[in-house]
N, C-alpha and C positions, 0 to 999 in steps of 0.2 A: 473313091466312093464316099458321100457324103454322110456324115454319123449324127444324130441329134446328137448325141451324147460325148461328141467331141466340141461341142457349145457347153460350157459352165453356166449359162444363163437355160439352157436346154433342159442340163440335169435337174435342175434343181424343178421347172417346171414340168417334168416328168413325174419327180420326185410326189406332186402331189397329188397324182391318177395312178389308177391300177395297171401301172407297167411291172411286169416282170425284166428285170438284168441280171444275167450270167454270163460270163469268157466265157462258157462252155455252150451259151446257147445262143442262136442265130438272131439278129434284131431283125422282127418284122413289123412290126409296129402296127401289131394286129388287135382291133379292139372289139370285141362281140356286145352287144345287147343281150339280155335277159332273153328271150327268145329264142335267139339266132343260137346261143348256147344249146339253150332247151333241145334246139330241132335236131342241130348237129351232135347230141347224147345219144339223143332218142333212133338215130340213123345208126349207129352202132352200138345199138339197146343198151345202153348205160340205166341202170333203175334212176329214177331223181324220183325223191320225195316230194308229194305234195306239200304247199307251204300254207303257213298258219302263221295268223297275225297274235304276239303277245304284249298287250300292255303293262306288264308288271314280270317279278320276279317267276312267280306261285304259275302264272299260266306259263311261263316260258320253257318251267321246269315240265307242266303235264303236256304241251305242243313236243315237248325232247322223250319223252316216254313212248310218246307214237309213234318215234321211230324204228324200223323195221320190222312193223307189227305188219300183219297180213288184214286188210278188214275183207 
């Protein structure tokens, strides 16, 4: 069975995407979009917090304050 990850030219461009690798866990070389996440939480009611755009330090801290506030 062929492994990206037995290529050293593989790992390393692995290396700069959101892969997860573990021995302990199965390589599927599974990669969701924003979305596709979204939908498959919301299918097994996972809460996700709305998100909010911070241009600085001061809003990023009051966007982290509203979390798991009930509005």
């Amino acid at each position: 069975m062929f492994s990206m990850f037995s290529n050293p030219w593989m790992t390393r461009l692995a290396a700069n995407r959101a892969v997860i690798t573990s021995k302990d866990l199965p390589m599927r070389g599974i990669k969701l979009h924003e979305y596709q996440a979204g939908k498959l939480l919301a299918k097994y009611r996972v809460p996700i917090p709305l998100g909010n755009v911070a241009f600085n330090g001061k809003e990023a801290f009051l966007v982290a304050k509203q979390f798991g506030q009930k509005k």
